[in-house]
C-alpha positions as CSV (number, residue, x, y, z in Angstrom):
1,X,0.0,0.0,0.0
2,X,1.3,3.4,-0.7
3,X,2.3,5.9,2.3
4,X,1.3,9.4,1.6
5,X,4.5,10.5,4.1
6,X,6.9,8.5,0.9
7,X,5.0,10.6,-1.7
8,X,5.5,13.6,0.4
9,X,9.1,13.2,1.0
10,X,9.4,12.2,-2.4
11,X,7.9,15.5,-4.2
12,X,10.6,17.1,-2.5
13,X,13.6,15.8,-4.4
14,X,11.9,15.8,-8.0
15,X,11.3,19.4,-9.9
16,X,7.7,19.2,-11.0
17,X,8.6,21.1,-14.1
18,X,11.3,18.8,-15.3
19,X,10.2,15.3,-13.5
20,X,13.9,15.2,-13.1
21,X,16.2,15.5,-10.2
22,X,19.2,17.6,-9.2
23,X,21.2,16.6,-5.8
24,X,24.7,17.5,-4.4
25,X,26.6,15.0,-2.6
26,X,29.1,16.2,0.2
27,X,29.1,13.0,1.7
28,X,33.1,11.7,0.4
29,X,35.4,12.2,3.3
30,X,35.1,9.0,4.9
31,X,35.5,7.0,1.7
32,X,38.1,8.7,0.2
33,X,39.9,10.5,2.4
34,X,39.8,14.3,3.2
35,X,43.8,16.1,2.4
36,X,43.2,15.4,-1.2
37,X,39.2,16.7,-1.5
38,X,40.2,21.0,-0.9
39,X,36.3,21.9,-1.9
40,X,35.1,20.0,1.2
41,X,37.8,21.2,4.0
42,X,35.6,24.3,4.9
43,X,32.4,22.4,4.5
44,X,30.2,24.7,6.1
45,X,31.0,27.5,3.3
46,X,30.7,24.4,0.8
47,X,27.2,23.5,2.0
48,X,26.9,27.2,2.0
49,X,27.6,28.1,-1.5
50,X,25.6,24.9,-2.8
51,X,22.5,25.4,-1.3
52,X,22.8,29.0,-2.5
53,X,22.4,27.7,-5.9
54,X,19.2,25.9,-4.8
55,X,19.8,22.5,-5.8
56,X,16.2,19.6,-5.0
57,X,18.8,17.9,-2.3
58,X,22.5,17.5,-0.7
59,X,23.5,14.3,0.4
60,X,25.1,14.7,3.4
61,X,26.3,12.2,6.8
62,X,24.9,12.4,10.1
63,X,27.3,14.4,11.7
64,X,27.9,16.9,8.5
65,X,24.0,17.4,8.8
66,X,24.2,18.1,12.5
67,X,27.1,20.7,12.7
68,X,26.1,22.3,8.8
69,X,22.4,22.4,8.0
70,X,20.8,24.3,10.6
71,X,20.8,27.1,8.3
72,X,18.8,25.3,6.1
73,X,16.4,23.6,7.9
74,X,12.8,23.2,5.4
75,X,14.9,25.0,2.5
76,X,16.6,22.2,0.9
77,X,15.5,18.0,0.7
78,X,18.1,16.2,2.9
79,X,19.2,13.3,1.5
80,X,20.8,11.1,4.5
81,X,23.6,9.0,3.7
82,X,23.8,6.3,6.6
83,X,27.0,4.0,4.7
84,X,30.4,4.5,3.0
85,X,33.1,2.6,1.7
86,X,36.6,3.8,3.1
87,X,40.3,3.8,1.6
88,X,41.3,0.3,3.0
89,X,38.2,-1.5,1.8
90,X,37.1,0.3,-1.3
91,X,34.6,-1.7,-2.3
92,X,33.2,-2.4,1.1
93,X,29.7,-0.1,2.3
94,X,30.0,0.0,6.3
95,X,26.5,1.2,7.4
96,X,27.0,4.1,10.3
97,X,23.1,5.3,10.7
98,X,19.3,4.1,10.7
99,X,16.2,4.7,9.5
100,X,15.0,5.9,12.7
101,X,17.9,8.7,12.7
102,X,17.4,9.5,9.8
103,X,13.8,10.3,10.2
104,X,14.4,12.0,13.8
105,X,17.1,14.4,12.1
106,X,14.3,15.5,9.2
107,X,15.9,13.7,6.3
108,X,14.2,13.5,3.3
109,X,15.5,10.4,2.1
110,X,17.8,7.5,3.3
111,X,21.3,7.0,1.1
112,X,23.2,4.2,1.4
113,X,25.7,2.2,-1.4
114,X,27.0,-1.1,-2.8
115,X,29.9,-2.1,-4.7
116,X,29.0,-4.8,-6.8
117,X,30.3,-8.1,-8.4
118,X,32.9,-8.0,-5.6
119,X,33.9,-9.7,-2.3
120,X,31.5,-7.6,-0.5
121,X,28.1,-7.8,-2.9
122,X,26.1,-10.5,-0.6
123,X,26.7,-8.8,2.6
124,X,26.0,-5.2,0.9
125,X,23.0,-6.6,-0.8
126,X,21.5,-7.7,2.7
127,X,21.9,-4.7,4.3
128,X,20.5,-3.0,1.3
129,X,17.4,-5.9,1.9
130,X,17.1,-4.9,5.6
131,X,17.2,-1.0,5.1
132,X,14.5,-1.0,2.2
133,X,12.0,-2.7,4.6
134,X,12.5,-0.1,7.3
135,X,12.2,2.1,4.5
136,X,9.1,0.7,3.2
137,X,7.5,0.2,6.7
138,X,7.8,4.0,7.6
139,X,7.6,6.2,4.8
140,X,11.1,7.1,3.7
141,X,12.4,6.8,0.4
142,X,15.6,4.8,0.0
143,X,18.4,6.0,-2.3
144,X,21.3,3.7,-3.4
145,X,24.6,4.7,-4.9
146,X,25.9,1.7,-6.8
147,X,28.6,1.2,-9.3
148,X,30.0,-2.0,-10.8
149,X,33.3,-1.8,-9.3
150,X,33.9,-4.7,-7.2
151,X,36.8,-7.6,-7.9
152,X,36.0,-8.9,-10.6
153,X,35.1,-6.1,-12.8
154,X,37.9,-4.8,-15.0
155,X,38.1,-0.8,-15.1
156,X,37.5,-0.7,-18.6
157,X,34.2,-2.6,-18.4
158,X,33.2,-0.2,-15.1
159,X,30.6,2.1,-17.6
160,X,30.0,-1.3,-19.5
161,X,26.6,-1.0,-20.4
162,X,25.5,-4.9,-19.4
163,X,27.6,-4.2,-15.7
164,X,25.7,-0.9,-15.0
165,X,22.2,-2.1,-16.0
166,X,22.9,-5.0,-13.5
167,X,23.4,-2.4,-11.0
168,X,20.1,-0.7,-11.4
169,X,18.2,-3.5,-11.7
170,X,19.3,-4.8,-8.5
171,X,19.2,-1.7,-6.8
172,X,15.0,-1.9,-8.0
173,X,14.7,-5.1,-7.2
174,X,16.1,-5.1,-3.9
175,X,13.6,-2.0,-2.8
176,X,15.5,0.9,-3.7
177,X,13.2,4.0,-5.7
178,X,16.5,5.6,-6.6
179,X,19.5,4.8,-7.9
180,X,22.8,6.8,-8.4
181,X,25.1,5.1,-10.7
182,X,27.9,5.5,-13.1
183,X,26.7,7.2,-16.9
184,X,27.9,4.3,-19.4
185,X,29.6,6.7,-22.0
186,X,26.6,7.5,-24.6
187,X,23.0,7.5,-25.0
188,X,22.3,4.7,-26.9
189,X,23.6,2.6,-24.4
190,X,22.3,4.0,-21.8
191,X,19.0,3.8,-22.8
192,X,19.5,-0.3,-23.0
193,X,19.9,0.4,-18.9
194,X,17.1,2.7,-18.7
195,X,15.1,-0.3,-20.4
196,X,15.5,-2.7,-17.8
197,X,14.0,-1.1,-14.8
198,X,10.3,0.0,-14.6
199,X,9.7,3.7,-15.5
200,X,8.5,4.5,-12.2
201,X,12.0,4.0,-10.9
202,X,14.4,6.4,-11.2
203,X,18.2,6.8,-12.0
204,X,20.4,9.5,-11.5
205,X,24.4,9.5,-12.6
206,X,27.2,10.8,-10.7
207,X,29.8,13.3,-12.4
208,X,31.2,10.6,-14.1
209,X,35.2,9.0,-13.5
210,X,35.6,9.4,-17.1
211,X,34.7,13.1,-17.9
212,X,38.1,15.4,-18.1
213,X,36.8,18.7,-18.9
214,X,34.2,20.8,-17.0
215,X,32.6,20.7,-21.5
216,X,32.7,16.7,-20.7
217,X,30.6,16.9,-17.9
218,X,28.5,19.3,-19.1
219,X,27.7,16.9,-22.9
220,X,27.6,14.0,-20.5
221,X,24.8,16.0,-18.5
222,X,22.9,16.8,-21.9
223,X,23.4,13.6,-23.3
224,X,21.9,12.0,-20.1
225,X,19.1,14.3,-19.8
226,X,17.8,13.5,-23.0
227,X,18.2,9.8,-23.1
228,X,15.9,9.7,-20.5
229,X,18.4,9.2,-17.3
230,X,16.4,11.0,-14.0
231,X,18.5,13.0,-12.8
232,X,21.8,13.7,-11.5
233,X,23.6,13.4,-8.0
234,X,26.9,15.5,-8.5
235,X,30.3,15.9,-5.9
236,X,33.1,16.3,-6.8
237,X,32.6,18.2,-10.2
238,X,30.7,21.0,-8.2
239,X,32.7,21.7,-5.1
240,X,36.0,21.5,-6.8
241,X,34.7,24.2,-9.1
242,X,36.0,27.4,-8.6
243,X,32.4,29.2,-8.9
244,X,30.4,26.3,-6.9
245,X,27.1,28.5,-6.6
246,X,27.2,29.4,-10.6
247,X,27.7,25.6,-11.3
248,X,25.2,25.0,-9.6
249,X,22.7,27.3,-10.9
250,X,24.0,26.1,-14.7
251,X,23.8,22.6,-13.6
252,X,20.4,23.2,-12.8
253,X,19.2,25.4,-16.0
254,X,20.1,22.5,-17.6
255,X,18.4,20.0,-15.6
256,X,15.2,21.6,-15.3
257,X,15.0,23.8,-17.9
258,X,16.5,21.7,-20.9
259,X,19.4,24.4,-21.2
260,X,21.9,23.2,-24.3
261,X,25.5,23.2,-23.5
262,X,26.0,26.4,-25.4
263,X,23.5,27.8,-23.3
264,X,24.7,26.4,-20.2
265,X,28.3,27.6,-20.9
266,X,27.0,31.1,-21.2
267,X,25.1,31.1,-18.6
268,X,27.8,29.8,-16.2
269,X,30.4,32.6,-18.3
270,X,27.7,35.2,-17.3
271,X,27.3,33.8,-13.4
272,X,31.0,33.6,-12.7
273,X,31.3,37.7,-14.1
274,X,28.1,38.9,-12.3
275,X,27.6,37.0,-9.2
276,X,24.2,37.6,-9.9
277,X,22.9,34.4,-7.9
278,X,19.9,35.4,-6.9
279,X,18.3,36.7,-10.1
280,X,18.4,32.5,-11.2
C-alpha cells in the first residue's frame, strides 16, 4: 500500500517542471579520504555556496548534517547517507546510521551504497534488503549509490553498459526507488539500462570518472538528460569548481529547464562575471 509521508518526501527531491532531479553530494570524506578533497575542507562555506544555488537535495552524513544544516532547515531536501566505503576496503559499504535517525534528524531520504560483483556484494545486498524494509514500513524513500566496481570487474568494463544495467536493476529489485550510478559513456547505451527497470523507478548518474573537462561533464549532463536518465547526483565536479554557486545554478538550468551546452556555458560565463545568484 502506498504511504502518503513517501510521496510527500518524495515530491521534495523531483522538480515538477522537469520530472527530473538535481542533488549535491558532500558526503566523500570518509570514503576517500579528506587532504586530497580542498572543496570540502571548509564544509560549512561548501554547503553554504551549494545550497545557495538551490539544488532539489545534498547528500550529506549524520554528523555533517548536525554541525552544517541548521541554516537550512525546510529550504533544501536532505538526503541522509547512513554507509560508505573507506580507503582500505574500497569496495566495502559499512552502514554508520538508521532509518530511525534518519527520520528524527528530518531527512528526506535515506542514502546508502553497494559495490557490486565484488567480495562484499552478498553482505552489501543484505543490508540493502534490511534498510529497504525499514524504508518501506515507515515512509522514507531509499536512495542507493551503486557502481560495478567490485573484484572482478575490470576498469574498462566499469561504464559497460551490461555491468551498470545490473546495478540498477538490483538496486530496483532489492527496494531501492532511486539509484545513483555510473553514466555508461553515450546515450544509446544508456538507454539499453534505462530499459530494464520500470519507469516508475528512477536513475540518476554521478559526475562521471571518465569526464576530463568541465565541457565533458556538461555533454555527459545533456546527453543524459535527453536519453531519459532521471537525474543527476553531482560531488566532486561542483565543489571542486572554482564558482560552486554558478555551477550549480548552470547545472540546474540545464536539468530543469532543458538548457543546451552552449546555453549552459553562457550562462555559467555570465554567473561567474556577475555573481548575480539570486536573479536564477
Amino acid at each position: 500500500m502506498a504511504m502518503l509521508g513517501k510521496e510527500v518526501r518524495m515530491s521534495r527531491l523531483v522538480n515538477p517542471e522537469s520530472n527530473k532531479m538535481m542533488a549535491i553530494t558532500v558526503d566523500h570524506a570518509i570514503s576517500r579520504g579528506i587532504a586530497s578533497l580542498t572543496g570540502l575542507h571548509r564544509i560549512q562555506e561548501t554547503v553554504d555556496k551549494v545550497v545557495k544555488g538551490r539544488p532539489d537535495a545534498i547528500t550529506v552524513t549524520k554528523g555533517i548534517a548536525e554541525h552544517c544544516m541548521w541554516p537550512y532547515a525546510g529550504k533544501v531536501a536532505m538526503l541522509m547517507k547512513i554507509s560508505n566505503y573507506s580507503p582500505v576496503e574500497p569496495t566495502k559499504d559499512t552502514i554508520f546510521g538508521s532509518v530511525d535517525e534518519a527520520i528524527r534528524m528530518g531527512a528526506d531520504a535515506v542514502s546508502m551504497g553497494a559495490m557490486t560483483f565484488g567480495d562484499f556484494q552478498s553482505a552489501q545486498f543484505e543490508s540493502i534488503g534490511r534498510i529497504s524494509e525499514a524504508c518501506m514500513a515507515k515512509g522514507m524513500p531509499l536512495i542507493g549509490h551503486v557502481y560495478p566496481k567490485g573484484e572482478t570487474v575490470p576498469v574498462a568494463q566499469q561504464t559497460a553498459w551490461e555491468n551498470i544495467a545490473y546495478c540498477v536493476r538490483s538496486a530496483c529489485e532489492l527496494g531501492m526507488d532511486i539509484v545513483k550510478t555510473t553514466y555508461t559513456g553515450d546515450p544509446d547505451s544508456m538507454a539499453k539500462v534505462i530499459s530494464c527497470v520500470p519507469s516508475t523507478f528512477r536513475i540518476v548518474i554521478q559526475s562521471g570518472d571518465s569526464c576530463k573537462t568541465l565541457d565533458d561533464y556538461l555533454v555527459m549532463t545533456r546527453d543524459a538528460m535527453d536519453c531519459g536518465v532521471g537525474g543527476v547526483t553531482m560531488g566532486r565536479l561542483v565543489w571542486e569548481y572554482q564558482d560552486v554557486t554558478a555551477l550549480v545554478i548552470t547545472l540546474r538550468y540545464m536539468i530543469h529547464k532543458g538548457y543546451t551546452v552552449k546555453d549552459a556555458k553562457e550562462l555559467l560565463a555570465q554567473l561567474e562575471h556577475d555573481r548575480n545568484y539570486d536573479d536564477f
